[in-house]
C-alpha positions as a Markdown table, in Angstrom:
| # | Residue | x | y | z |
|---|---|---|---|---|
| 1 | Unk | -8.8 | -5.7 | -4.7 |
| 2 | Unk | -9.4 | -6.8 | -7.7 |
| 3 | Unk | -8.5 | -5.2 | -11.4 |
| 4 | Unk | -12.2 | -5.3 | -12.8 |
| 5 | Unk | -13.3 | -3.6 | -9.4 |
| 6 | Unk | -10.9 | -0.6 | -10.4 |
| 7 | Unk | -12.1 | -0.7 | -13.6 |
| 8 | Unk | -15.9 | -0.9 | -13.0 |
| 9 | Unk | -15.3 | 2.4 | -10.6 |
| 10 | Unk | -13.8 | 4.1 | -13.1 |
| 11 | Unk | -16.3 | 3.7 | -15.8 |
| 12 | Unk | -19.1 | 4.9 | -13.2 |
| 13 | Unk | -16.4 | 8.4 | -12.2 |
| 14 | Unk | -16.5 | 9.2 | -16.0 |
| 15 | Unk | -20.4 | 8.6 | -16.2 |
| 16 | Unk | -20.5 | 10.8 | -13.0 |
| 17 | Unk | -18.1 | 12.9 | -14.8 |
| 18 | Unk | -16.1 | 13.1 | -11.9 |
| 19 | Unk | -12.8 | 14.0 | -13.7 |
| 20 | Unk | -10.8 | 14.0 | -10.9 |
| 21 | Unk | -11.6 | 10.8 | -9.6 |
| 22 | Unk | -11.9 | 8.9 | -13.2 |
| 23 | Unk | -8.1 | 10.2 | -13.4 |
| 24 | Unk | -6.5 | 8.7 | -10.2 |
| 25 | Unk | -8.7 | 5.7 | -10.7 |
| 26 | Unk | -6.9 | 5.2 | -14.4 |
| 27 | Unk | -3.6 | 5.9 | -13.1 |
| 28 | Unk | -3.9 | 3.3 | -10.3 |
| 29 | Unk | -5.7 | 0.5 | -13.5 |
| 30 | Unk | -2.5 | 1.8 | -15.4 |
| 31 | Unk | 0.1 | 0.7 | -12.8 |
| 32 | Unk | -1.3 | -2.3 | -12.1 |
| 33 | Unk | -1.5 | -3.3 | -16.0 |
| 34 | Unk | 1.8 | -2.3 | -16.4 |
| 35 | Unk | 3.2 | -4.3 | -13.1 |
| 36 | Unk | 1.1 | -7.4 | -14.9 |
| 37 | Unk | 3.4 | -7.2 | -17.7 |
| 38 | Unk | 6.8 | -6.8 | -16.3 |
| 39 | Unk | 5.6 | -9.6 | -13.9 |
| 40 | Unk | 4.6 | -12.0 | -16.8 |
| 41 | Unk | 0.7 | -12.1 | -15.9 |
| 42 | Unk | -1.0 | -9.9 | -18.5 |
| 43 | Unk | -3.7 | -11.8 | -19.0 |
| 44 | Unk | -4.8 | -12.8 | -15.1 |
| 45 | Unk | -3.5 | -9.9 | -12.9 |
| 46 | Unk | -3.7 | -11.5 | -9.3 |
| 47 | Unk | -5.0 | -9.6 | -5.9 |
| 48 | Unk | -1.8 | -10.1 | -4.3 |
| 49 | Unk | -0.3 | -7.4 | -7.2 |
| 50 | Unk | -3.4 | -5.7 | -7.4 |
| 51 | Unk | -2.4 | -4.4 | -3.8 |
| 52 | Unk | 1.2 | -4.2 | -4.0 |
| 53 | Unk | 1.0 | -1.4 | -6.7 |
| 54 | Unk | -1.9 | 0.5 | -4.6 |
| 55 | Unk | 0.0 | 0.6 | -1.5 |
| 56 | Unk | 3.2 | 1.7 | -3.7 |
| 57 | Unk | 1.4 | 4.1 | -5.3 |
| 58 | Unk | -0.4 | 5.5 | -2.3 |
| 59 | Unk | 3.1 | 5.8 | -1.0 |
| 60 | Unk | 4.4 | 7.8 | -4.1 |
| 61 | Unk | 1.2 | 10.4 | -3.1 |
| 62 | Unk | 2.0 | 10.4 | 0.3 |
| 63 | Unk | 6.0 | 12.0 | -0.9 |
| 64 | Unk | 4.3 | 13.8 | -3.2 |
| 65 | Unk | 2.1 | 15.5 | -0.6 |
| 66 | Unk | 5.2 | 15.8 | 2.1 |
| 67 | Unk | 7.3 | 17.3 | -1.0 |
| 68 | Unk | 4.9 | 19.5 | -2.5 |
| 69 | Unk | 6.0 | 23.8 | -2.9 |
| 70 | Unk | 4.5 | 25.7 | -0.2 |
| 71 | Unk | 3.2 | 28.2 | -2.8 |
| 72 | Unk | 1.5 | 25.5 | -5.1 |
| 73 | Unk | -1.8 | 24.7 | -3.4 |
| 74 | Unk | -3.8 | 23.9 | -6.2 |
| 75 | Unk | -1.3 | 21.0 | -6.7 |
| 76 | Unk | -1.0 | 19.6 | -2.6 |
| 77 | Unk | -4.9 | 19.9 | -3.1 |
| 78 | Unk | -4.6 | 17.6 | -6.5 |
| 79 | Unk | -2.5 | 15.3 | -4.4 |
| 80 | Unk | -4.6 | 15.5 | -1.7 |
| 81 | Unk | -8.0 | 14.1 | -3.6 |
| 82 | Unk | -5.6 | 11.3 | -5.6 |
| 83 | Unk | -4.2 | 10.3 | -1.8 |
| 84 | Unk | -7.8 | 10.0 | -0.7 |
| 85 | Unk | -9.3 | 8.1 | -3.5 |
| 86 | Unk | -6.1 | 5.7 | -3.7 |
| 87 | Unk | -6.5 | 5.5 | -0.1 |
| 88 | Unk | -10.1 | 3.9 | -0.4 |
| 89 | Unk | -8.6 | 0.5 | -2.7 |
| 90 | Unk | -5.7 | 0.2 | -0.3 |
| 91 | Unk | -6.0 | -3.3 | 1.9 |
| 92 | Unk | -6.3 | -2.9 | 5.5 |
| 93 | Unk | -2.8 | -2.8 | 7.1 |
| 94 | Unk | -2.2 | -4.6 | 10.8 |
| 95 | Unk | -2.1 | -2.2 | 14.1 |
| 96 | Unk | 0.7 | -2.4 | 16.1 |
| 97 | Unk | -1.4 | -4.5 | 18.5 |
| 98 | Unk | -2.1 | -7.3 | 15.9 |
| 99 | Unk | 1.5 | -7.3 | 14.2 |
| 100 | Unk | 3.0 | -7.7 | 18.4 |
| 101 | Unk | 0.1 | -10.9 | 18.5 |
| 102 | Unk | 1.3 | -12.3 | 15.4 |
| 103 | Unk | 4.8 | -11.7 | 16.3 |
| 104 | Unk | 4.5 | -13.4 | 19.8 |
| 105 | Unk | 2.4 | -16.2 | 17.7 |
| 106 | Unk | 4.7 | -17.3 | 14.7 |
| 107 | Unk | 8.0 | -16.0 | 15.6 |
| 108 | Unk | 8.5 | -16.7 | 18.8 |
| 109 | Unk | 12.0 | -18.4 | 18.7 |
| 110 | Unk | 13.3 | -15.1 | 17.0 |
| 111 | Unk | 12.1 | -13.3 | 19.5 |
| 112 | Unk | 14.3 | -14.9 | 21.8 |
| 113 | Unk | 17.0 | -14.1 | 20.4 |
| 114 | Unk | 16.7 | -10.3 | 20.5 |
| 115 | Unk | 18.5 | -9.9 | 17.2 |
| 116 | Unk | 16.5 | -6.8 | 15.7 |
| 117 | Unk | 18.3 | -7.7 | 12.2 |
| 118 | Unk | 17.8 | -11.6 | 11.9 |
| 119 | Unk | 13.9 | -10.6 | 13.3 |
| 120 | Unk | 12.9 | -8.1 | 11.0 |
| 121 | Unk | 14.6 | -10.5 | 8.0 |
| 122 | Unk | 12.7 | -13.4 | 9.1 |
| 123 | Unk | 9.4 | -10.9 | 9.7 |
| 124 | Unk | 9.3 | -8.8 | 6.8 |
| 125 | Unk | 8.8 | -11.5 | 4.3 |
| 126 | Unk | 5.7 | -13.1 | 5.4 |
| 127 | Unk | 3.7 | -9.5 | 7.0 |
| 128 | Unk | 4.9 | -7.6 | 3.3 |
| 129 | Unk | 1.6 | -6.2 | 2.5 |
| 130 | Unk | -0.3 | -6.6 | 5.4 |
| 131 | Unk | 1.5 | -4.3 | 7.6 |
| 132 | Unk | 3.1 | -0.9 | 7.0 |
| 133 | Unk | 7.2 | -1.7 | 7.5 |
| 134 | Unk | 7.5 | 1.2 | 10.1 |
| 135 | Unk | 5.1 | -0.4 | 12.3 |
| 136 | Unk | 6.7 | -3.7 | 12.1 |
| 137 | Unk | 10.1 | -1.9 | 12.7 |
| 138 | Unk | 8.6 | -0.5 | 15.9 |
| 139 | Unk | 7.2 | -3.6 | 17.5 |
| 140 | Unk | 10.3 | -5.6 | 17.0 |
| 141 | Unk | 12.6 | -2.9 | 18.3 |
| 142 | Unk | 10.0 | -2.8 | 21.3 |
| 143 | Unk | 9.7 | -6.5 | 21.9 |
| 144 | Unk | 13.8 | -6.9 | 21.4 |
| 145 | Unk | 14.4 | -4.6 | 24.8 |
């Protein structure tokens, strides 16, 4: 995903005056501007960070959802519309299926060895990003029986 994408959508939610969506639109340009800076790349904001903060962002809504007051539903349902436009930049994780073919594919000497630990060290590092951490932890734990 790319900055200017976010930013492009967002002009056209305040043209549609689609409050709601304008606001979780600038939040998500916000944290991805401010993750450029600490990271020294104000200027040219790569994809690669572009998704890192909307996956980390779409994870803070997710524990906002799971932690919201039972008696506040005008909140869960704020945090439900933020989750579901978030949800719509997020990159495309890996299935289980396709994480167990890359697995079998580029780690297969690790595999051998059925050490969950040394695995998921060696795994983590290169599917960061394009796969959701539980499902890696998962497939390993299943391949290492």
């Amino acid at each position: 995903m790319q900055l200017e994408q976010l930013r492009t959508d967002m002009m056209a939610a305040m043209k549609a005056r689609d409050k709601s969506r304008k606001d979780a639109i600038s939040a998500l340009v916000s944290a991805v501007k401010k993750a450029g800076i600490d990271e020294g790349c104000r200027e040219d904001i790569p994809e690669e960070l572009v998704d890192r903060v909307i996956l980390k962002e779409l994870k803070t809504v997710k524990e906002q959802i799971d932690t919201c007051p039972a008696g506040r539903e005008d909140l869960l349902e704020e945090y439900k519309l933020r989750h579901d436009v978030i949800a719509e930049y997020a990159p495309k994780m890996m299935s289980a299926e396709e994480v167990t073919a890359y697995l079998k594919e580029h780690f297969a000497a690790e595999l051998e060895t059925k050490n969950k630990g040394q695995i998921m060290k060696a795994v983590m590092g290169s599917l960061k990003g394009k796969a959701d951490g539980k499902v890696i932890n998962e497939v390993v734990a299943e391949l290492c029986k």
